[in-house]
C-alpha positions in Angstrom: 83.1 -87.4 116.4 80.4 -90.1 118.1 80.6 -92.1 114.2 84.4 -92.0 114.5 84.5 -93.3 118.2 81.9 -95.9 117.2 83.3 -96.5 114.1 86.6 -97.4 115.7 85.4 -99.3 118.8 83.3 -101.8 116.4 86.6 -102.3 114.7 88.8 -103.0 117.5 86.5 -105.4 118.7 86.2 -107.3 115.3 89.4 -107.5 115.3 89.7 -108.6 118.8 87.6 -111.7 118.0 88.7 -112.5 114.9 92.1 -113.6 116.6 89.7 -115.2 119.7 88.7 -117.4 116.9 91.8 -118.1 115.1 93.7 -119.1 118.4 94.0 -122.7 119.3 95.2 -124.0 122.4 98.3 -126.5 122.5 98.0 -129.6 124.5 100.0 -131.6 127.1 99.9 -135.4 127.0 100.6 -138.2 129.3 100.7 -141.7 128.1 101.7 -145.1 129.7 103.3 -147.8 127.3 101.4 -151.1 127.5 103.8 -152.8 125.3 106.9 -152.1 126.9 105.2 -153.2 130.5 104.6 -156.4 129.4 108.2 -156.6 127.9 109.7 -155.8 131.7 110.2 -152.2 130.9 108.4 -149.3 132.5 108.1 -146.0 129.7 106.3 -143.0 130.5 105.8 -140.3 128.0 105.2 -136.8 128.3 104.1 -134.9 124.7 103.2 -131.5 124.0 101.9 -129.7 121.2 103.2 -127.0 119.3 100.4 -126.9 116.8 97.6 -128.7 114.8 100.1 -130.7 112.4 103.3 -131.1 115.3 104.6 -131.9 118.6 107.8 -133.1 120.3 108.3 -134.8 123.7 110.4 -137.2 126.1 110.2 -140.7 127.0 111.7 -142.1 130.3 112.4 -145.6 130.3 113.7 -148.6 133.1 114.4 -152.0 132.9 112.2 -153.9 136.4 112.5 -157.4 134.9 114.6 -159.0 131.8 111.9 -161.4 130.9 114.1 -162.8 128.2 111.2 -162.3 125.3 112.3 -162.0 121.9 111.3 -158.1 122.1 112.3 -157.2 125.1 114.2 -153.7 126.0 118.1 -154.2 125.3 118.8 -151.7 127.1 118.3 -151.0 131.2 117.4 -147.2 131.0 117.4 -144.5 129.3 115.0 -141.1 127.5 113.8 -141.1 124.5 113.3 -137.2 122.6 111.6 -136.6 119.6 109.4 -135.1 117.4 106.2 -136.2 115.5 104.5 -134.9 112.2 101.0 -135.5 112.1 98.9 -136.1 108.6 95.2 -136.8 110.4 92.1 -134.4 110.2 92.0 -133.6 114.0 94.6 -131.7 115.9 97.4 -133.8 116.6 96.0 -137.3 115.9 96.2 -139.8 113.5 98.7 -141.2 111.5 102.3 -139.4 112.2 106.0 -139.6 111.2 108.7 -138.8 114.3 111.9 -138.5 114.5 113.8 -139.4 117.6 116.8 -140.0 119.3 117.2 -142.6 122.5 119.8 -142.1 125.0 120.5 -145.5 126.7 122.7 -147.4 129.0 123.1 -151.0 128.5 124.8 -153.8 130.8 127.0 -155.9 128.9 128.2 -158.0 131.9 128.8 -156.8 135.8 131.0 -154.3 135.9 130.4 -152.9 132.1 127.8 -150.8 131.2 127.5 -149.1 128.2 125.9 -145.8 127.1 124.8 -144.7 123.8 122.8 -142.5 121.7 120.3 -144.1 119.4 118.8 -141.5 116.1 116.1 -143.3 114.4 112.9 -142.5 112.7 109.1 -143.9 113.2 105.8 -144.0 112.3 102.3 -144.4 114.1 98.9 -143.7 114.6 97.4 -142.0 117.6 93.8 -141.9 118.5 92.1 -139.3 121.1 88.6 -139.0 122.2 87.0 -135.8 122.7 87.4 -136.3 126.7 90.9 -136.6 125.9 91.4 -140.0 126.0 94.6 -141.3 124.0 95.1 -145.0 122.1 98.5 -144.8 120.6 100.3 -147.2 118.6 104.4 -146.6 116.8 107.0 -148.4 115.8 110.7 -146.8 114.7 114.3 -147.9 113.9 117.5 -146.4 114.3 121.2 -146.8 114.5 123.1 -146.5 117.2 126.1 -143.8 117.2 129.0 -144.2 119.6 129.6 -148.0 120.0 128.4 -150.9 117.5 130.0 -153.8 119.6 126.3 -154.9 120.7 123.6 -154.0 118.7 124.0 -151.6 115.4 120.8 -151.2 115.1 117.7 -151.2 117.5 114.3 -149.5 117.6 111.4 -148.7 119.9 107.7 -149.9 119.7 104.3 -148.9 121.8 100.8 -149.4 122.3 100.3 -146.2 124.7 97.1 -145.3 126.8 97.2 -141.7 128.1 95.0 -138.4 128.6 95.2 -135.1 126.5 95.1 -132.1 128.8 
């Protein structure tokens, strides 16, 4: 009876951490777009991981300053939803592929403003060091889906600075 106790307490605990070992922790990151900063558009970006190869997140974006630049926002606010497909070694880094959609209100003139939903897909690169550090670069480009009197199609772009926690 003592070698069947034993027998089945060694088990349970190999089992126990065999799945210790296999478990890996998802991730929440912050990042701050540089890019869009310098544009006249503040975008912060929450992301959280669902496992080693995926993630999905939101973006909040607002207009402080139409600088006039040839890549500046179009648009005065709006979020940003997605989700990213990553092909790089580490967990959740490297080059990925996203999908996203961009809810946005533009100001045509005074008294119009416009909102619209933006689907588009991307592609990036995203680097983290292992104090959770992020450098993250992406481009996408999409088409706009209620009106097409101002722009048919648009994108979003980023170099991004953040922390992995």
């Amino acid at each position: 009876m003592k070698k069947l106790f034993t027998l089945l307490f060694l088990s349970i605990s190999v089992f126990m951490f065999s799945q210790e070992n296999t478990f890996t922790k998802n991730y929440n990151e912050i990042k701050f777009n540089a890019l869009s900063t310098s544009l006249g558009t503040f975008e912060f970006e929450f992301e959280r991981t669902i496992n080693s190869k995926s993630s999905f997140g939101i973006s909040l974006f607002s207009k402080f300053e139409d600088t006039g630049k040839a890549f500046s926002y179009a648009y005065d606010s709006g979020a940003n939803i997605f989700y990213r497909r990553y092909f790089g070694k580490k967990y959740t880094s490297g080059l990925f592929l996203e999908g996203f959609g961009m809810f946005h209100n533009t100001k045509y003139s005074r008294p119009k403003i416009s909102t619209n939903l933006l689907l588009g897909i991307g592609i990036g690169y995203k680097w983290v060091s292992k104090k959770g550090l992020i450098l993250q670069t992406n481009f996408g480009m999409g088409q706009n889906i209620f009106e097409h009197n101002y722009d048919d199609i648009s994108g979003r772009a980023g170099i991004s600075i953040g922390y992995r926690f």
